[in-house]
C-alpha positions in Angstrom: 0.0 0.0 0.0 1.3 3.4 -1.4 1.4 6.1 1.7 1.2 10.0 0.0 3.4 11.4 2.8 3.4 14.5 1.3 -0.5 14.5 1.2 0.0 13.4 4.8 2.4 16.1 5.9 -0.3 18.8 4.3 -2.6 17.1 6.1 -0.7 17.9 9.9 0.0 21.2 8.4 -3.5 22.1 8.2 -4.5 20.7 11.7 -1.8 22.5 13.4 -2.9 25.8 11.7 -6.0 25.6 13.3 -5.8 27.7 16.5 -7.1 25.3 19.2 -4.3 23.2 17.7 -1.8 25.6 17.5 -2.1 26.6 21.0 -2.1 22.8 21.7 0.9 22.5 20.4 2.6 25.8 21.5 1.5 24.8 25.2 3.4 21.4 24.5 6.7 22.8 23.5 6.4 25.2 26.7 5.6 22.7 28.6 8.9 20.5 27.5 11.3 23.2 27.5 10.1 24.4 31.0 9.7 21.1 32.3 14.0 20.1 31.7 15.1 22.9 33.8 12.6 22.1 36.4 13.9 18.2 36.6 17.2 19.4 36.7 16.3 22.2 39.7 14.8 19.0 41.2 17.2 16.7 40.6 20.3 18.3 40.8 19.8 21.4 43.8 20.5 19.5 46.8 23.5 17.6 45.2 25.0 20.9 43.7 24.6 22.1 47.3 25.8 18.9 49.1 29.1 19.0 46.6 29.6 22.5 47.2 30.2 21.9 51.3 26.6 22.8 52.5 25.5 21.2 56.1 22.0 20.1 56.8 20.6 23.0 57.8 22.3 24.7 54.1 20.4 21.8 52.5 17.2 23.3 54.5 17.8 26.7 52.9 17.6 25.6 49.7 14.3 26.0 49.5 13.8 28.8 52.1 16.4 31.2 50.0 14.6 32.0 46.5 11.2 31.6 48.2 11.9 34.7 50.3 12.9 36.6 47.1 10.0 35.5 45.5 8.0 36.8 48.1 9.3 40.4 47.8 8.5 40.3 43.8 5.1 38.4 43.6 3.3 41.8 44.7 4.9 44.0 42.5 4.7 42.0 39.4 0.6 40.7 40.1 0.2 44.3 39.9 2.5 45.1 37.1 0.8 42.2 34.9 -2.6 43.6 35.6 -1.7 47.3 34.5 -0.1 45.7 31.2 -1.7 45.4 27.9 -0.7 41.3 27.6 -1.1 39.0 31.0 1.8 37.7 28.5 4.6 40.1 29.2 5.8 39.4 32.8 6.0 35.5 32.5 8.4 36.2 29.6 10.4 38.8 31.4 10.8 36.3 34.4 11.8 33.7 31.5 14.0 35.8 30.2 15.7 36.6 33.7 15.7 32.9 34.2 17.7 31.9 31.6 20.3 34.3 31.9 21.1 33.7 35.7 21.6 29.7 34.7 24.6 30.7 33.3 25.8 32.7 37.1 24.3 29.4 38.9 26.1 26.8 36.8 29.2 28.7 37.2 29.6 29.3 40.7 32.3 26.8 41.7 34.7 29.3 40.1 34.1 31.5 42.9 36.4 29.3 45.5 35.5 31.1 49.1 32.5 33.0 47.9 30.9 29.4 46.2 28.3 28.7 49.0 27.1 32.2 49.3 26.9 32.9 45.3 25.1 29.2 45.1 22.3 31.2 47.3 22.4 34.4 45.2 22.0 32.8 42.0 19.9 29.8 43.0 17.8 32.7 44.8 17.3 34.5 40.8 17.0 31.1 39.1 14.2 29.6 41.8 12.3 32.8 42.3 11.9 33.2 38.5 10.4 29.9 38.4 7.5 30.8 41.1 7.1 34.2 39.3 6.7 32.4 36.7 4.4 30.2 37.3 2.2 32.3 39.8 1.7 34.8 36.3 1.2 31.9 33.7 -1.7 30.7 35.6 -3.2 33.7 34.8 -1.5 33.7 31.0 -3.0 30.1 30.6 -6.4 31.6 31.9 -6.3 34.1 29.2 -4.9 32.4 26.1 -7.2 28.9 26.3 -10.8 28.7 25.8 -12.9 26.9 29.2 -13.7 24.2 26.9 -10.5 23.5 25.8 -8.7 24.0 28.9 -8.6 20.9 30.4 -7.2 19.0 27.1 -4.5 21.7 26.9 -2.9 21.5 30.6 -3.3 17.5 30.0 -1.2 17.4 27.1 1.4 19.4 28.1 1.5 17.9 31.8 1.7 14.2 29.3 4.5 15.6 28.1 6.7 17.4 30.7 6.1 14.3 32.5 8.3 12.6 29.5 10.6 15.2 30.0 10.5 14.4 33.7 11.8 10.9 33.2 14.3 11.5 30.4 16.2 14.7 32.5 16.9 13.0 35.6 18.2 9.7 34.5 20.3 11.2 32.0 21.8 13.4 34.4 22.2 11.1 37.0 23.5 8.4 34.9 26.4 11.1 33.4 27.1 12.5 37.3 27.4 8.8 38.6 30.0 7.9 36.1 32.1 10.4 37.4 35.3 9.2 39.4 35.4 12.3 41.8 33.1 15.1 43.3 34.5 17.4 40.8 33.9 15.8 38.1 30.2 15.2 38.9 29.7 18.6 39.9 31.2 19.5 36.4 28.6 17.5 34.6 26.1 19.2 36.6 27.4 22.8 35.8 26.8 21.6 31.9 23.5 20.5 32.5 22.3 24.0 34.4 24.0 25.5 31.2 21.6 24.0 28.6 18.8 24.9 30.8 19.5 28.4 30.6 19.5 27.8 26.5 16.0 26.6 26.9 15.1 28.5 29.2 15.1 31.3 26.2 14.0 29.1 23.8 11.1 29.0 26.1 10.9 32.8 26.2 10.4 32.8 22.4 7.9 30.0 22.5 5.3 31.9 24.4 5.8 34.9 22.6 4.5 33.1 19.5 1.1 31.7 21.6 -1.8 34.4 20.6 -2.5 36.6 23.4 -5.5 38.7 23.8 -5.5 42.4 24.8 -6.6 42.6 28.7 -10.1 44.0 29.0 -9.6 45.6 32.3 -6.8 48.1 33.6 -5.5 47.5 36.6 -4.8 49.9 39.2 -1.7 52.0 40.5 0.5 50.1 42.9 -0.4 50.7 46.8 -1.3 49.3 49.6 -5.3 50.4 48.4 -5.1 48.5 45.3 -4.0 45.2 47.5 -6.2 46.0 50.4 -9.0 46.3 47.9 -7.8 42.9 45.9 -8.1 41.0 49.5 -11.2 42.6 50.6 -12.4 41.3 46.9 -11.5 38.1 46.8 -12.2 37.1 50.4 -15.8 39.0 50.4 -16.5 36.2 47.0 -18.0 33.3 48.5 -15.8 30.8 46.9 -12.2 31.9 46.9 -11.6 31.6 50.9 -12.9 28.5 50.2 -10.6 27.3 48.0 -7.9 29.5 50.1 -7.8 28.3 52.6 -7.5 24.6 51.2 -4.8 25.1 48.5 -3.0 26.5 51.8 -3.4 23.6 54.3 -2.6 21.3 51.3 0.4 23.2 50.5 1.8 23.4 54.0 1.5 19.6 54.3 2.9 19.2 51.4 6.1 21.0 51.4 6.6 19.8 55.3 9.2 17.3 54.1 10.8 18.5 51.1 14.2 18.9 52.2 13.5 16.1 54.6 12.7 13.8 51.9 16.3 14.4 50.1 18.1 13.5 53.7 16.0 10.6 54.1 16.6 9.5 50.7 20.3 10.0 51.6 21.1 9.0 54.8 18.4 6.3 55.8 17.7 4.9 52.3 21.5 4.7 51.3 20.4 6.7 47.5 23.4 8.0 45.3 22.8 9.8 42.3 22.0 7.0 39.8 19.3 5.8 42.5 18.1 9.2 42.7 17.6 9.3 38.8 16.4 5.9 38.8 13.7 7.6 41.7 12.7 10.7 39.7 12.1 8.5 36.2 9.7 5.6 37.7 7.8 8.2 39.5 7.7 10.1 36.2 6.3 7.0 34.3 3.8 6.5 36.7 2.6 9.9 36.3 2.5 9.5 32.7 0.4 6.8 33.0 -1.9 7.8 35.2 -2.0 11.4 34.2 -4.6 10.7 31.6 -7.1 8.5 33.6 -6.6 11.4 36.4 -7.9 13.8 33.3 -10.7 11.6 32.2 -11.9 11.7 36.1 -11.8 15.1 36.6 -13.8 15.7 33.5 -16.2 13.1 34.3 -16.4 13.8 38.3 -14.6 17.0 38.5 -11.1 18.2 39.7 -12.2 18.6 43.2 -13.0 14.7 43.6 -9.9 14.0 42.0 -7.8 16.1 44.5 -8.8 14.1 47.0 -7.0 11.3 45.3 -3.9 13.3 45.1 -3.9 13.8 48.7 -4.5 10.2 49.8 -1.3 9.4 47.2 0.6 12.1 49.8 -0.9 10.8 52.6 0.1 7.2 52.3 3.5 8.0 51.0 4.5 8.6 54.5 3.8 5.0 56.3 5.1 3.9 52.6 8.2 5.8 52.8 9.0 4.5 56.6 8.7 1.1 55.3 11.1 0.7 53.1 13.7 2.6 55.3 13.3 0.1 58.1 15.5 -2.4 59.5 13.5 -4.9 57.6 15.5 -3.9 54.8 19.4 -4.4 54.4 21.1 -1.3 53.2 22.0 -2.1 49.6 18.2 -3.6 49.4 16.5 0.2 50.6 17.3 2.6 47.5 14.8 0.0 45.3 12.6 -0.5 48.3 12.2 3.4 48.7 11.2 3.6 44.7 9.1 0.8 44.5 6.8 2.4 47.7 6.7 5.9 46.3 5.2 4.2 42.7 1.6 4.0 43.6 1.7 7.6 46.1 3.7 9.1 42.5 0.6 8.0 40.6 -2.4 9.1 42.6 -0.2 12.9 43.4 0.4 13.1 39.7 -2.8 15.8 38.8 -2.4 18.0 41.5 -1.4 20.6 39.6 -4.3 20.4 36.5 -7.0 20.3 39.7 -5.7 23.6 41.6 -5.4 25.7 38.7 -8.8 24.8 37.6 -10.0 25.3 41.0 -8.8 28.4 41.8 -9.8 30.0 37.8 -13.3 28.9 39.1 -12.6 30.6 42.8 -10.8 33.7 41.8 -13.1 36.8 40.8 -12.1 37.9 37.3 -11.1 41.8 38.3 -7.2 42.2 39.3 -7.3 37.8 39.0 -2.9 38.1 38.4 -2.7 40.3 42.0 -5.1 38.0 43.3 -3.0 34.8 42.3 -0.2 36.1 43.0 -1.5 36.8 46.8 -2.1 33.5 47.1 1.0 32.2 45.6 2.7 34.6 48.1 1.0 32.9 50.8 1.9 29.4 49.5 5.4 30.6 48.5 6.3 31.7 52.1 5.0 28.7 53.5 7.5 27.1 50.8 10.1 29.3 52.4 9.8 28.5 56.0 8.1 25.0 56.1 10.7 23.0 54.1 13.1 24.6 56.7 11.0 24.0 60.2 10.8 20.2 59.1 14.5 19.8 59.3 14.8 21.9 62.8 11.8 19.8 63.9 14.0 16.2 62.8 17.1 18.3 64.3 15.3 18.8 67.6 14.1 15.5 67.7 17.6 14.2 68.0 18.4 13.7 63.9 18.3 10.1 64.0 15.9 7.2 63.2 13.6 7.8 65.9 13.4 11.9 64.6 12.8 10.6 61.0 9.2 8.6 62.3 8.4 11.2 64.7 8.4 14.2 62.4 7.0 11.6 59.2 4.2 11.0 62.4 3.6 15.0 62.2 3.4 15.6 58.3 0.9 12.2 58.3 -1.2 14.2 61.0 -1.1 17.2 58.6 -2.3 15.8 55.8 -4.8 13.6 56.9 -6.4 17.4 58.0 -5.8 18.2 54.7 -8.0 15.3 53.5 -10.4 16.2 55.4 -10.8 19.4 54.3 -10.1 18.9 50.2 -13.5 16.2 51.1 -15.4 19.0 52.7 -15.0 21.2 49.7 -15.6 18.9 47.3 -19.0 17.9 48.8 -20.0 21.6 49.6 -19.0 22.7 46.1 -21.4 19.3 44.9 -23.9 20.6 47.2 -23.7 23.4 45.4 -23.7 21.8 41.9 -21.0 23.9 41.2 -18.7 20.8 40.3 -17.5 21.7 37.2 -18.0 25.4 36.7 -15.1 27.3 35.2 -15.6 30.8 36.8 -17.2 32.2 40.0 -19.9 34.3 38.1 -20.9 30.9 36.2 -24.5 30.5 37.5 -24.7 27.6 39.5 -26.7 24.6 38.1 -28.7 21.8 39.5 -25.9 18.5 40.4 
């Protein structure tokens, strides 16, 4: 049988002109480029910092550092992107910020004495460029993609970073585990934090080619009126505190163990780097395979039931995590014990991001939305800054040894079983409400 491929290749050219498919496709791309410099940040943050000298409590400002920057910008630039003619232009200036301070960040062992400090400066500008990022595309992604093509959209490109996740950290793992000596490994990782800043621009220019409609309302002159007016809007609407103050209590039990998790990876589950790549790539490919079942269910029952999914795969991951540190395991026998338990937690925590965007467009009243998100990032961002940081002083405290490691995972399990509790409350309010699967707070309500 005779294929026309050229017949064929006219044929994708005239899909992808069409705009739902170009911004499809445009979204995917972003997605991919983005999504490499986050598995590398991931990946790669704690080791750069561990091979640079940095003690425990270093490790614990890793993520306290560029959160506290990112705090002092989020304001300024929710309020900037409001007053501008394209809710495009501020995530590409943070892009473009981004991807020039890779090149500082990958080149900091240069700086003999200074090393540790200029890791924190530059980590600081790369990090916090990532959160103002994201805290503005949000709003971008509200703009740019019609509601019924919305959830299609973040699906495909979370499919695909997901890819990306798996791909980054193994081959960067692999390459700094081949390495005979610190330096050497710390030099692969310099390389790597130098192609992200490459697509971090490429990035840049990707977005600038997604179609971006004028904003239809100004926003107002930065001061302390305009964000006491923004709060006193959104927490006067009946359903963003709501949804407040759940993102927040799931964010704060969420973030309790981050650096935590990299020292018990470590020092109890015996991980080097190639076990740490192998880690990031099967939890990857069980978010890939879930991640469209997960969007399926959230069309079919709504985001809000399937965030209560997420949080029982967060939930359990904690008695799964003490497991397969135990005694029960001998130490060469924990790094696969560790992966194996975090598979099935990886695959239910896989859509939490697609269900809290949608939640909170459907939450957030329309005027001054960016300073509104970016509030609440700022509120999730700090806890990002100081609750990474109070779950290693809390281990510290505890006496930093096994008996600190199930007493403070006994704390975050309490946490987020509240949580649960709470993402189950507003989903069967918001039912209640048969407000399920509405897109925007002014969407009338209709019978569930």
């Amino acid at each position: 049988m005779k294929v026309d491929l050229k017949a064929r290749f006219r044929g994708l050219q005239a899909t992808l002109s069409l705009p739902r498919e170009q911004i499809l496709l445009l979204f995917g791309v972003e997605g991919i480029l983005y999504q490499f410099s986050q598995s590398v940040n991931n990946f790669g943050n704690c080791l750069y910092a561990t091979g640079l000298g940095a003690t425990d409590t270093q490790i614990g400002l890793v993520q306290t550092v560029p959160n506290l920057l990112a705090l002092i910008l989020l304001l300024p630039c929710g309020i900037l992107s409001d007053r501008l003619k394209k809710s495009r232009t501020v995530p590409a200036a943070c892009l473009l910020v981004m991807g020039i301070m890779y090149f500082f960040y990958g080149s900091v062992p240069l700086f003999g004495s200074l090393k540790i400090s200029l890791f924190f400066v530059f980590l600081g500008m790369t990090v916090a460029s990532s959160v103002l990022y994201n805290a503005q595309w949000q709003n971008f992604f509200g703009d740019v993609t019609p509601v019924d093509n919305r959830n299609s959209v973040f699906t495909f490109r979370s499919r695909i970073m997901f890819l990306i996740g798996v791909i980054t950290p193994l081959l960067c793992g692999f390459a700094m585990a081949a390495q005979p000596d610190q330096d050497s490994k710390l030099f692969v990782l310099r390389l790597f934090y130098y192609i992200c800043g490459v697509l971090v621009l490429l990035q840049f220019l990707a977005i600038r080619r997604i179609p971006c409609p004028d904003q239809t309302e100004s926003g107002s002159h930065f001061s302390p009126q305009v964000i006491l007016s923004s709060v006193r809007t959104a927490f006067q609407s009946k359903y963003f505190p709501r949804f407040f103050i759940t993102g927040v209590l799931f964010y704060v039990s969420w973030q309790m163990d981050w650096s935590m998790w990299y020292i018990e990876e470590t020092q109890y589950a015996h991980m080097n780097e190639a076990h740490l790549s192998i880690m990031n790539a099967v939890t990857c490919i069980a978010q890939v395979a879930s991640i469209g079942f997960f969007s399926r269910l959230s069309q079919k029952r709504s985001v809000y039931f399937t965030m209560i999914l997420v949080q029982i795969g967060y939930t359990i991951g904690i008695p799964l995590a003490i497991f397969a540190m135990s005694p029960v395991f001998p130490d060469g026998v924990k790094p696969y014990a560790f992966i194996i338990c975090a598979i099935v937690p990886s695959a239910l925590e896989c859509s939490y991001n697609l269900c809290l965007v949608q939640m909170m467009l459907a939450a957030a009243p329309r005027q001054n939305r960016s300073l509104i998100i970016s509030l609440y990032t700022l509120i999730t961002t700090l806890s990002n800054a100081v609750v990474p940081l109070l779950g290693v002083r809390l281990y510290t405290a505890l006496g930093a040894d096994w008996g600190a490691v199930i007493g403070f995972d006994s704390v975050v399990f309490l946490i987020r079983v509240i949580s649960l509790a709470e993402i189950i409350w507003l989903f069967l309010t918001t039912r209640k409400e048969g407000r399920l699967f509405a897109t925007s707070p002014d969407e009338p309500i209709t019978q569930s």
